[in-house]
N, C-alpha and C positions, 0 to 999 in steps of 0.2 A: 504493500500500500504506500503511495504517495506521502512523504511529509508535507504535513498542512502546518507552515510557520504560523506564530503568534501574529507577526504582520501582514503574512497574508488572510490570516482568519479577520485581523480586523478589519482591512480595506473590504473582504467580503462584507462582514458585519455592518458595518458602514455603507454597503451597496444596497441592503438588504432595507435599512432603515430608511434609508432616500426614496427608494418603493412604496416602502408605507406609507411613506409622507405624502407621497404624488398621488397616491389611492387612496387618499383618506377615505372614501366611500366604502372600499372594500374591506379598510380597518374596522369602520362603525359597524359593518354588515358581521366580519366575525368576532366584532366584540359580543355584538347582541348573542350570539351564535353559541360562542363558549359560555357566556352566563347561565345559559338555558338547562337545565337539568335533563339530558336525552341520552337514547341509547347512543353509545362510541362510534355505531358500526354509521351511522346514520346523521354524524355530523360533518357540514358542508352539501350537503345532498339538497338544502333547497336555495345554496346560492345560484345566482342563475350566471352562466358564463357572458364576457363582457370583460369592459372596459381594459384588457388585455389579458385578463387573466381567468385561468383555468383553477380549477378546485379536485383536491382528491384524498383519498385515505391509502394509507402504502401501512398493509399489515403483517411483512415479511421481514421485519426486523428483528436480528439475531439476539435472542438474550437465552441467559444460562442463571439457575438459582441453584443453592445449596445452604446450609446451614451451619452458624459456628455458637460457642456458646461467649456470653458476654463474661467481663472479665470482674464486674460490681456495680452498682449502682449503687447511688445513694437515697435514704430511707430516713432521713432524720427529717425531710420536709413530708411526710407523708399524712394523709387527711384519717387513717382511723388505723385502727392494731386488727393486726392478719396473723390469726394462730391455725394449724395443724398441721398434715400431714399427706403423701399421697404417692403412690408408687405406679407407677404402668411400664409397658412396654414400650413406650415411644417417648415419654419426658422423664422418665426413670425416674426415683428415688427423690421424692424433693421435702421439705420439713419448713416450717416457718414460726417463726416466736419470737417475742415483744420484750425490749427493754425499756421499763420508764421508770422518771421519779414522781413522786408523789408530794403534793404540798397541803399542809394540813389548814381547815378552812380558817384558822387563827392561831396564832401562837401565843403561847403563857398557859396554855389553859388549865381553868378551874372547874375539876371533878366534883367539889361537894366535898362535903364531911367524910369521913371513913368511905371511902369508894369503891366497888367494887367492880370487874370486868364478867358480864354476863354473858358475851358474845359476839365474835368478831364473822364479819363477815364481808368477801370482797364480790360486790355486785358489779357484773360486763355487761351491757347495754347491746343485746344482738344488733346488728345492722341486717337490715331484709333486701335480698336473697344470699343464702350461704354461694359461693363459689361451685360446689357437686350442687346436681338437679336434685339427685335426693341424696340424704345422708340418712344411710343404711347403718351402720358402724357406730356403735358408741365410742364415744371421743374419752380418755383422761387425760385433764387437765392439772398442771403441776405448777405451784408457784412457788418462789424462789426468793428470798432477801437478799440480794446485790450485797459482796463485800468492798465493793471499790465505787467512789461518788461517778456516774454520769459527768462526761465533760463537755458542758454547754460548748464551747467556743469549737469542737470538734464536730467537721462534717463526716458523720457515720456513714458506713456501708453497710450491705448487706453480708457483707464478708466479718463484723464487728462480732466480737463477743466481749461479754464480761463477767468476771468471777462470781460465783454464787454461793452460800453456805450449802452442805452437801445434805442439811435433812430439809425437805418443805414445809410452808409456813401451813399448807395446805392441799387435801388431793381431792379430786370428785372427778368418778366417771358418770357419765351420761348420755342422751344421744338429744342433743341439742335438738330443740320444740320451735318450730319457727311458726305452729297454726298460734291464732290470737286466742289470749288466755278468757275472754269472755265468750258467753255459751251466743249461736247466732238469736238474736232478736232481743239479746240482753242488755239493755240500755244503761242502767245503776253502776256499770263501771268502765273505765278505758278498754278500749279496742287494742289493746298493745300485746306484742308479744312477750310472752315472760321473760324477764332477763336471767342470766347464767349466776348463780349466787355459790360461792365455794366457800364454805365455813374453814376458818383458821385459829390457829391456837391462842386460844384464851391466856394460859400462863407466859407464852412467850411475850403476846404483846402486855401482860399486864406487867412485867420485867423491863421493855424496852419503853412505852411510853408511857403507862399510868404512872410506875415510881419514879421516874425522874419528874413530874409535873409535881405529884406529893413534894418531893425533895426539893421542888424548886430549883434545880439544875438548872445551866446553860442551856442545855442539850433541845428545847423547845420553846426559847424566850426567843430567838429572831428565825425567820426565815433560810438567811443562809447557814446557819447550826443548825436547821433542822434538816436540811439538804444533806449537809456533810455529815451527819449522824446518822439518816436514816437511808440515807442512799439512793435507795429503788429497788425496783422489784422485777421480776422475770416470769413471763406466763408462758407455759408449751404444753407441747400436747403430748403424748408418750405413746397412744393407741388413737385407731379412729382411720379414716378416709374420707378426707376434703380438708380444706378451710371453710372456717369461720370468722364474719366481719363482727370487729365491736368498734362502737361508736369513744373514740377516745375522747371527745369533749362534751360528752352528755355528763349533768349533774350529777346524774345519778351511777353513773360509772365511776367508783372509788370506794375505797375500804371503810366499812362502818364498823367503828368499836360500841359498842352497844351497855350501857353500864347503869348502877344505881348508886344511892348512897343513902345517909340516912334521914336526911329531907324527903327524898323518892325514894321510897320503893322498887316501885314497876320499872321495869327494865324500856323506859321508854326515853331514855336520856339516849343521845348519839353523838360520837365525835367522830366525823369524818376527813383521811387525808384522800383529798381527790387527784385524780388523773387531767388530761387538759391542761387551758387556757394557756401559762407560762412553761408548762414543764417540758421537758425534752426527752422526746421516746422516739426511738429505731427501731426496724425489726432486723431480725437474723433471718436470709434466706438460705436456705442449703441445697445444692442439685447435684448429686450423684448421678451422672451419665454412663456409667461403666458398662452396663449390658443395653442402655439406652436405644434407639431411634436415630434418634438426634447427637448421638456423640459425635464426636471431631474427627476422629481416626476412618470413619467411613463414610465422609463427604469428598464427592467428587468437584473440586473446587476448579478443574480445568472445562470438564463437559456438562457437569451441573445434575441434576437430582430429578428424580422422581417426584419426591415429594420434599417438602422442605416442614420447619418446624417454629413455631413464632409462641414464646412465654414469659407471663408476666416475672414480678419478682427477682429478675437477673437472670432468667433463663435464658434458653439459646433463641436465638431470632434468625430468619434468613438474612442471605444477601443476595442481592440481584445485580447483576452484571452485564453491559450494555455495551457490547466493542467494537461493532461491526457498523457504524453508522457512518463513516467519515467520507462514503460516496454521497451522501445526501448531499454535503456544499456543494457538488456537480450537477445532482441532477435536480434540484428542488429550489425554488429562490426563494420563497421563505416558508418557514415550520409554523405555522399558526397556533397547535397545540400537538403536547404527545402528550399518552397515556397509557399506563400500565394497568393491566388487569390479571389479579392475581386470584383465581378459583380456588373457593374450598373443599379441599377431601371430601366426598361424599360420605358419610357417620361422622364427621370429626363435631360437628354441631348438637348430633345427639347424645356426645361422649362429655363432651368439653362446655364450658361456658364461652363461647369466642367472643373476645374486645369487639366493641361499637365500632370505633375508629384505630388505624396502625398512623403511626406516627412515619414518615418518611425522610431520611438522614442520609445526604451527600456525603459520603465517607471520602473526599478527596483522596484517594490512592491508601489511608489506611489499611491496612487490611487486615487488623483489629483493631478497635477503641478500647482505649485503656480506661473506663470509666471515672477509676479510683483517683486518676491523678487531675491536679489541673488545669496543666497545658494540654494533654487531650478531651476534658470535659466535652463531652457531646456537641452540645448550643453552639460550639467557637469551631467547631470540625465541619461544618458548612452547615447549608438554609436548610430548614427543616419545612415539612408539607403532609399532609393530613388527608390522610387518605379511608374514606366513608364505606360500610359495610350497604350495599344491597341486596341483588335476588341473589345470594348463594356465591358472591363473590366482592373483593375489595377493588375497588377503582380510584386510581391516583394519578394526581395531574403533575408530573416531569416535566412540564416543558423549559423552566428555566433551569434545570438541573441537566438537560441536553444542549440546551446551546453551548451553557460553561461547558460540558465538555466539550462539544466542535470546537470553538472558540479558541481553549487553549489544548485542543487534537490530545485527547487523553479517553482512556475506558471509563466509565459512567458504572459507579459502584453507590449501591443503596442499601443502607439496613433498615431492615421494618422493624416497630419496635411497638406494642402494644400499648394505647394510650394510656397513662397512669400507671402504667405497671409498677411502680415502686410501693403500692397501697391496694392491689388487687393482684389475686392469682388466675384472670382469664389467660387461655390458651386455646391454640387451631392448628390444626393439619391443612397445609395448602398444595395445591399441586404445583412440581415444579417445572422445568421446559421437556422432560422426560418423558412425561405422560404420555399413552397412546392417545388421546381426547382431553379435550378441554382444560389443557396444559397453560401454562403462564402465557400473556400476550403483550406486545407493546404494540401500539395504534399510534401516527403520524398522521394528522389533518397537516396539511401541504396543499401553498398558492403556486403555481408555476406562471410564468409569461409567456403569455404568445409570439413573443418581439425574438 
């Protein structure tokens, strides 16, 4: 193939622009054109030919996918805590668990006379839908007291762990209730579904926070002594199949010490340290690929895949690969829009939850992103584009992530990346250019001149 210089991509580029300008008519025609929400195969089909120029779609453009797995994301901006667990044949082995601190709704406090601890208990606020369509499996759940303080000023990873006391504060298996806890046509109480309540040890916490408040210690007189003393906590799962969302800045997600003393009686006094608003919580994702699908060792990265593999949490995601295009500055004068369409697995929807929207990432010649670091940080590794789930497949608009490449004559490399994934475990099987049918596509709407 012909080298196509930077200089001469530009005097093209340049040639290209002066056409539009001179056709303004034919710009406004496929502005309105591309705005439109229509089938790919069927756009430019009702320009009418004229004022020099011809219209067409060219759908034989070479691409190749395969799948790598990502190397961390970061989780410390994440919208709610993703606990369990989940194994298959094709995303192998994956686990997911929460690190937060906790801040208690006042510090100094005052228990009353002779005080007693009646009942600890840490309420998680389901978020509705779990991740699995049904969760078959009862889940246990295991919480953990943090030996080392959370470092706010540190951007966590998925890859982060930190020390825990080795007995729990608390254990409950269950199989997580997401119908609503009121009977239907029962109006007398909320429509909500029960939240996850895991009872914890009464003598531990009446050790760690009722005597130090009797005592009047440090240890609960400000804020950051109660940070540095009390740490955080760690929630996982140990048994079970799926995740489960909890809602991290619900009120009612946080540890209730439940107590009396001898003013009250009834165990209807509470001191809660909550989760949310200020505090700082990651999750840990973990993905063992070793008899996986999706491992590294059996992607064909030169002629590309069958099937490719796109997961939330720091899981593996495709790449798509576009290298054959560099005839188009010859025969095409200008690229109006391209587009990639990338078909779902037929089961992969009944199996999987699939992402709404894949996030689409110019990996400029990367050919990994190092997530973790922050000279390769995602955002700063080229434009990003957002690519919409319809009938049974994702369609994304490439076209200014094609000309960069003509432009500056390089392969045109994308990783798909499920939206939010650092706060949700959706996943999909996609097909990749391998497929006997209904294999990966890239679509070119292209103006040609008559002149």
């Amino acid at each position: 193939m012909k080298k196509w210089s930077l200089k001469k991509a530009w005097l093209n580029h340049r040639a290209w622009t002066k056409n539009l300008y001179l056709k303004a008519s034919l710009v406004l025609a496929l502005f309105v054109l591309i705005s439109c929400e229509k089938e790919t195969e069927g756009l430019g089909s009702n320009l009418v030919d004229g004022e020099g120029f011809t219209t067409g779609v060219k759908a034989d453009v070479g691409v190749k996918a395969f799948t790598r797995s990502r190397d961390s994301i970061f989780t410390f901006q994440a919208i709610r805590f993703v606990v369990g667990q989940t194994s298959d044949n094709d995303f192998g082995d994956v686990k997911a668990s929460v690190y937060t601190q906790l801040r208690p709704e006042l510090t100094a406090p005052d228990f009353g006379p002779n005080p007693r601890i009646d009942s600890v208990v840490l309420t998680l606020v389901y978020e509705d839908p779990p991740f699995m369509r049904n969760l078959s499996e009862p889940f246990t759940f295991e919480v953990h007291r943090l030996t080392q303080k959370v470092d706010r000023t540190e951007l966590h990873t998925n890859k982060d762990e930190l020390p825990v006391e080795a007995d729990p504060l608390g254990v409950k298996t269950i199989l997580p209730n997401f119908r609503n806890a009121s009977a239907p046509g029962d109006t007398s109480s909320p429509n909500d579904i029960p939240s996850l309540r895991i009872t914890l040890d009464n003598d531990y916490f009446d050790n760690l926070i009722l005597q130090p408040a009797i005592a009047g210690g440090p240890e609960l007189n400000t804020l950051d002594n109660f940070l540095a003393y009390f740490k955080g906590i760690r929630i996982r799962t140990t048994s079970g199949n799926g995740f489960v969302y909890f809602d991290a800045f619900s009120p009612e997600t946080a540890i209730r010490i439940y107590y009396s003393n001898d003013d009250t009686l009834q165990s209807d006094n509470q001191f809660r340290l909550l989760t949310g608003n200020d505090n700082v919580f990651f999750m840990n994702y973990s993905h063992d690929l070793t008899n996986a699908n999706a491992r590294d060792n059996v992607q064909d990265t030169a002629g590309g895949m069958e099937l490719v593999y796109c997961s939330g949490m720091g899981g593996p995601i495709p790449y798509i690969t576009i290298d054959k295009f560099m005839s188009l500055k010859d025969s095409i004068t200008s690229i109006n829009k391209a587009v990639v369409r990338i078909p779902i697995t037929e089961g992969s929807r009944g199996q999987f939850k699939a992402p709404q929207n894949l996030i689409g990432i110019n990996l400029n010649d990367e050919p990994i992103i190092d997530f973790a670091t922050s000279d390769n940080f995602w955002p700063f590794n080229g434009e990003v584009v957002s690519g919409s789930f319809r009938q049974g497949y994702y369609e994304m608009n490439i076209t200014r992530f094609l000309m960069d490449a003509i432009i500056h004559d390089k392969p045109l490399t994308i990783g798909l990346l499920p939206q939010r994934g650092d706060s949700n475990a959706n996943r999909v099987i996609l097909n990749g250019n391998k497929r006997n049918e209904n294999n990966i596509e890239v679509f070119i709407i292209y103006s040609n001149s008559k002149n």
